[in-house]
Every structure is written in C-alpha cells, then in structure tokens.
N, C-alpha and C positions, 0 to 999 in steps of 0.2 A: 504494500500500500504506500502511494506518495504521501507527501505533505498535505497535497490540497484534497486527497481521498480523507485524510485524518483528521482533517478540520472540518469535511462534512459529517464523520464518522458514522453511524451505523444507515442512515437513509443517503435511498438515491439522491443522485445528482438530477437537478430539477432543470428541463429542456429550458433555453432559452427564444423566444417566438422575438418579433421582429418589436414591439414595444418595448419589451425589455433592453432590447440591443440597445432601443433610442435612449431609454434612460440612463444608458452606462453614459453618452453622452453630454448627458444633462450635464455630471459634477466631473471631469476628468482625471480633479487631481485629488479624489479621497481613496485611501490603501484601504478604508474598510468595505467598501463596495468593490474596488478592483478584486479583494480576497475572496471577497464570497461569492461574487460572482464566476470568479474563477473556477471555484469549488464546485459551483452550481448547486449552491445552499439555498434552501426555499426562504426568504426572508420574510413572508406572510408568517410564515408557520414562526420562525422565531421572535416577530415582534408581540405574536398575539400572546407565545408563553411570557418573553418579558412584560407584558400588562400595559404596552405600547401599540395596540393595532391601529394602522393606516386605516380610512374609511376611503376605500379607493373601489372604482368600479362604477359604471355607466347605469344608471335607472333603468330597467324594463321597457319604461317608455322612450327613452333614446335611443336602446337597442332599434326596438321594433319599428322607429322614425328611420334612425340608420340604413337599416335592413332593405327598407321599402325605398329609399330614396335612389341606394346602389340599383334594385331590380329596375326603376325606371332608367336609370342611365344607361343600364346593360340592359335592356326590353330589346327581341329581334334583331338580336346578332350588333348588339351595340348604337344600335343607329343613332342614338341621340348621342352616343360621345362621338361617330365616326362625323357625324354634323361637325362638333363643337371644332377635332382634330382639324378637319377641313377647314375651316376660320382660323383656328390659333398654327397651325403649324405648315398651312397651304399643301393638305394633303392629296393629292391627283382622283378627280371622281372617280375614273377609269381603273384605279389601280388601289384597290381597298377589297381586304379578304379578312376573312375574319374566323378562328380556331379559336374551339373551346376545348383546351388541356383536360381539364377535369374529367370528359368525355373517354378516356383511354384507362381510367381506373387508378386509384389514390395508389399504388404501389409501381405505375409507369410514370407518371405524370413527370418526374424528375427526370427520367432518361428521356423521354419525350417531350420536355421543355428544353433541352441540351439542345436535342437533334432538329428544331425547329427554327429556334435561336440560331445555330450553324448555320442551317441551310440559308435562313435571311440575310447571316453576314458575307455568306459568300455570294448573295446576291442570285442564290437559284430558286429562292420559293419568293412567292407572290404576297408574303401576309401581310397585316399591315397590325391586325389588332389582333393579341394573345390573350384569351380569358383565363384565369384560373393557373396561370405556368407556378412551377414548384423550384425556389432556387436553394444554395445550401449557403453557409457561410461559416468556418472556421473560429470557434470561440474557447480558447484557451484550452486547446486540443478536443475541445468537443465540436458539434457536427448540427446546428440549427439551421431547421428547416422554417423557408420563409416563403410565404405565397400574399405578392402585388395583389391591389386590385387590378388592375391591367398592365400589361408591356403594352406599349405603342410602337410598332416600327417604323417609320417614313423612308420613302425611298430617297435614294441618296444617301443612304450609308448610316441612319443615324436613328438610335432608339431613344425612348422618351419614356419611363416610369410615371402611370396616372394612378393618383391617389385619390379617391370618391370619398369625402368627407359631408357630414349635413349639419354640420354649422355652418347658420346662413351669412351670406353678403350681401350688406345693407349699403344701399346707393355707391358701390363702388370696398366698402370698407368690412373687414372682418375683425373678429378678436383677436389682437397682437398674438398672445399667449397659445389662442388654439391653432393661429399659425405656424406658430415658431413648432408646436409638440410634430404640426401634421408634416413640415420639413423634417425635422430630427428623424420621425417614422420614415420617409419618402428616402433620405440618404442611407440609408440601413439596404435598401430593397435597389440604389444606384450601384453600390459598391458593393451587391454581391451581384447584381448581372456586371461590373467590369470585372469583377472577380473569374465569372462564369466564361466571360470573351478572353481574358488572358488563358484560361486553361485550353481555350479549344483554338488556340493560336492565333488570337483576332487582337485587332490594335481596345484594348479598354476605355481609352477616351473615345470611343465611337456614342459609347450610356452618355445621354445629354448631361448635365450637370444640371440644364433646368427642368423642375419634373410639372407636372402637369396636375394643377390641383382645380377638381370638380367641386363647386359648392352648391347650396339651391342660393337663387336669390332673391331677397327683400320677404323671406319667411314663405317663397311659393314654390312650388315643385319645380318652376323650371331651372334647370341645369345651367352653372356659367364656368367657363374654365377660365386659369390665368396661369402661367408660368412663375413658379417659384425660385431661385436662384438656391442651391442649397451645398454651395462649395463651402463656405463655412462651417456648415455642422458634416460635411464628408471630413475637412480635416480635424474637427475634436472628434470624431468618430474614431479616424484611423489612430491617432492618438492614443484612444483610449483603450483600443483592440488592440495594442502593440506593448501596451502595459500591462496586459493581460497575458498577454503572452509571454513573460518576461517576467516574473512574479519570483523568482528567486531573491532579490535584493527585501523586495517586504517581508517572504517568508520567513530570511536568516534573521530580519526585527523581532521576529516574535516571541516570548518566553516558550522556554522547550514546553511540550505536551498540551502546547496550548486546543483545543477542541469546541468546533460549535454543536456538538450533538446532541440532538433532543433529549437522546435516553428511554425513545418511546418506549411503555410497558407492553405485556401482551397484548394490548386491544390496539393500541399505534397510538396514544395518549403520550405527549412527554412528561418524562419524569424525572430528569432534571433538577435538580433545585434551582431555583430564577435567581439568587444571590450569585451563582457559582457561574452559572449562563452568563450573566451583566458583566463578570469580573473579568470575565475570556472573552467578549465582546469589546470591550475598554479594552483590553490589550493591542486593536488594532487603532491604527489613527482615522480619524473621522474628519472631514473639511464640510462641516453643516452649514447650509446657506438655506436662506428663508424661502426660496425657488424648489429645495427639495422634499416641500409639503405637499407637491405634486406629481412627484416621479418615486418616490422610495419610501416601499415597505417600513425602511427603519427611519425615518423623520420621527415620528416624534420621541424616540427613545434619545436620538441624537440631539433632538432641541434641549430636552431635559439635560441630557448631561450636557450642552454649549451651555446653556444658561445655568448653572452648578459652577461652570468654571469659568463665570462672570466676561464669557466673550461678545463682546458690543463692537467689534469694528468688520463681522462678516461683510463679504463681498456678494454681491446679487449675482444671478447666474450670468449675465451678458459680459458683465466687467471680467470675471473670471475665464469665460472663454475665450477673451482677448487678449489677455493675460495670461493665457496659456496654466490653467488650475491656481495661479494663486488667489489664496482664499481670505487673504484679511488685508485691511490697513497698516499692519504692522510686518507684516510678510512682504508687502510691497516694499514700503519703507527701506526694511533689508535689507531686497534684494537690489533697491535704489543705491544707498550708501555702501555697499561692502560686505557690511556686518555680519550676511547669510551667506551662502556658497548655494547657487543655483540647484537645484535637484536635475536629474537626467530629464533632458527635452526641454528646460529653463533658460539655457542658455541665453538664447536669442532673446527672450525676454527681460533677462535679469539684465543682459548689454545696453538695451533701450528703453531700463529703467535709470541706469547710471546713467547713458549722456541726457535724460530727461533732469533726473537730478545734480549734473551739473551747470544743462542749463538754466535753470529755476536759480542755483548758487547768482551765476555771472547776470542775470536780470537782478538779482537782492543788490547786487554789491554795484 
C-alpha cells in the first residue's frame, strides 16, 4: 500500500466526475485538498463525521429545470444548438451531421468517442455535433471518466466544447459566479479532449480555448449561446493536476502514520473518534478563502479552524488565481520583500511581486 492508499485507509478511492476536477481549480494552492484529493478520499463523508457538513447540491426543482432545458436544446438531433452553432461559429448548412455516442452502449462509448474524434481530425468523417462522447482524464494516477454536454466540431480543423447550462441571461448579462463555476467545469472537458488529440497524434491546440456556453434567456426557454474564453482557469487547472501528481514533497510534510480513515464498523458507519479524525486533518495545510463555501466539502470545518487561528487577511479566489495560490496579505507581503522563499510554481510570481515592491519603495521615496 502507498502513502496516498494509507491516508485513504480502509474505503475506496472515491471517482472523480468533471465538477470535482473544476473545484480542484477553485483553490490551487491548498496541500489539504491537493492530498485528499489525490487519495480520492470522499470529503462528504469526512466532513459530515467531523460535525462540518457542506449543504451543497442543486434542488429537485433545478435539477428537473436543468434537465428539461438540455432536452430542448438537444430536441431532433440538436437542431436548436446546430441553429445557434450556425450564428456563433459560421457553421456550413450543407455540412452538419450529427452522432449520438450514447447510442453504441455505456461500455463502447469511450473507444467510440476516440474513433470519431480521429476520424474528424483527420478530416474523413463529416460530423459536426457529438452527443453524449465519453473522455478520460488522468488524476493523480487515477483514471476519471468525463462526459461534455456536447463536442462541436466545425470544419476547418477546429473543435469547440458546448456546455448547456439554465441559468438564465438577462438582457445580455448572467451571474459572474455561475459563470466563472460553468468555465472552470467547461476547461476540465477542453483539456481532456487536447489530452485525447495529443494521444491519437493530433496537434491539441486544435480544442478551441473558447467553449460554447448555452443559456435560456431573460427567464424563457429560448436558447442563446456566447463564447466563453476559458485559458485562464485551463492554466490553474493544469497547475493544479501537476500538483497532484507530484505529491511527494506534501506527503514527506506529514507526521508518520498520519491517516484519514473513517474506521467504518460493520454496517459502513464511521467509527473513528472525531477528536483523532480533526487532529490528522490539521496535520495537512489548509489555504481557506471565503470563495470555498462553494466548491469544498470541507469549508466549513476549514473556516472554523481559519477563524480559531485568528486569520483576517485571506485572499478571495480571483486574486489568488493570479497570484498563482497565494493565499493571504501577509504571504504576498513575503513573497514581495524577501522574507519567504517562493514554493514550486511561485517563482514567477514571487519575481513580480518584488519589482512591484520595489516599485511602490522608488514612488515612496
């Protein structure tokens, strides 16, 4: 058994789906979500023993809104997105096909979303709209399987990820926040189809970087799409999966035997003592920002303890991801004057926080 086997200890390693991928993105630079995610430790399941459950999960009635809004967009072999494609991406009336993956059975659909994919980039099949394709994407040697709401392909060489979401847009404008989540999701589902074109020997930069975000508008079923730019949350993405992968340096932090195991009894109840759980939880580092009251299982166990240990200069999530994970006013500071030695992947940031704080010095003086 590895390290990161011992830390999940006696339960399996928990799949990670393409939501999850986006929230690793969320906070980049905390080792306690890098670890356990690594592990693929159910984090539901450990907040609710430590007496911290996240109240996270979409209503019944936004499901079944959801649900209903996709079937309209996808009605009759897509017609109302292959419309909208036509308009936003000037896609040829003439040359529009349209496959539904799902259609060849939930145990092909992976080798069948490969060989479709292929054939499009070498430019011998005719498709334009992929329903239902199945991609895979490498997560700290585990194997998550992720399924788009659609590939788009346009001829001319170039694919397009469409993401059907139903929150609405009102006179032009949507919620910043449910934009930003439905990017982070959308770059998950980019960078495993360039993932997917580099194995079968295709240039990767062919997956547009911008994806194709479906909304209804003004609170009414019809469909509007827009181009979302989502090179930014690809690169805290990659970031974050390259940490992951790489988890030697956190793991040699840890105290020996340290363990996040439930301890379930026979019925699969943990049994644990929650004192001894909290103590081996705190043994990893935590970078809590008030943004991950919406992405992570363990927020409020981590707020508890950020506010215990009287932290009041957290960094919001936008600032940190430009900052490349640093997490506070005083981490900045640091890495401004000196005082901190950049962590791996800091570099460049901690550079262009010193000539920021020299120039701040030569404006004083």
């Amino acid at each position: 058994m590895n390290q990161l086997d011992a830390l999940r200890g006696t339960t399996p390693p928990k799949p990670h789906d393409a939501r999850a991928i986006a929230a690793l993105a969320a906070n980049p630079g905390c080792a306690r979500r890098a670890l356990m995610d690594g592990a693929g430790i159910d984090k539901d399941a450990l907040a609710r023993h430590l007496g911290h459950p996240a109240p996270f999960g979409q209503s019944p009635f936004a499901i079944t809104r959801g649900n209903a809004f996709e079937a309209l967009v996808k009605a009759d072999g897509c017609a109302e997105l292959i419309r909208m494609l036509r308009e936003l991406l000037g896609l040829p009336i003439d040359e529009v096909a349209y496959h539904d993956v799902e259609n060849v059975g939930a145990h092909l659909r992976h080798t069948h979303t490969r060989a479709l994919i292929d054939r499009a980039a070498r430019g011998e099949g005719t498709g334009t709209v992929y329903d239902h394709p199945l991609f895979t994407l490498a997560i700290a040697g585990h194997t998550a399987y992720l399924e788009p709401d659609v590939v788009a392909f346009q001829l001319g060489g170039r694919f397009h990820i469409v993401e059907i979401k139903s929150f609405a847009v009102v006179d032009g404008q949507a919620d910043p926040a449910a934009v930003a989540a439905a990017a982070r999701q959308a770059a998950v589902y980019v960078l495993a189809l360039r993932t997917l074109l580099e194995e079968l020997g295709h240039d990767p930069l062919r997956v547009a970087h911008d994806v194709v975000l479906v909304c209804p508008e003004n609170f009414a079923n019809r469909p509007v799409a827009t181009l979302v730019d989502v090179r930014r949350q690809l690169a805290v993405l990659r970031r974050q999966l390259a940490r992951m992968t790489s988890l030697d340096r956190l793991l040699a932090a840890l105290p020996e035997n340290v363990t996040f195991d439930l301890e379930p009894d026979g019925d699969g109840r943990p049994a644990r003592p929650v004192a001894e759980l909290a103590d081996a939880v705190r043994a990893t580092e935590a970078r809590y920002a008030p943004d991950c009251l919406s992405t992570c299982d363990l927020c409020f166990f981590c707020r508890d303890e950020a506010r215990q240990e009287g932290a009041s200069d957290l960094l919001g999530r936008d600032v940190r991801d430009a900052l490349g994970g640093v997490a506070s006013v005083r981490e900045a500071l640091a890495l401004a004057d000196g005082s901190r030695a950049p962590e791996r992947g800091q570099e460049e940031i901690a550079r262009l926080l010193r000539g920021a704080e020299r120039l701040r010095r030569e404006c004083l003086a």
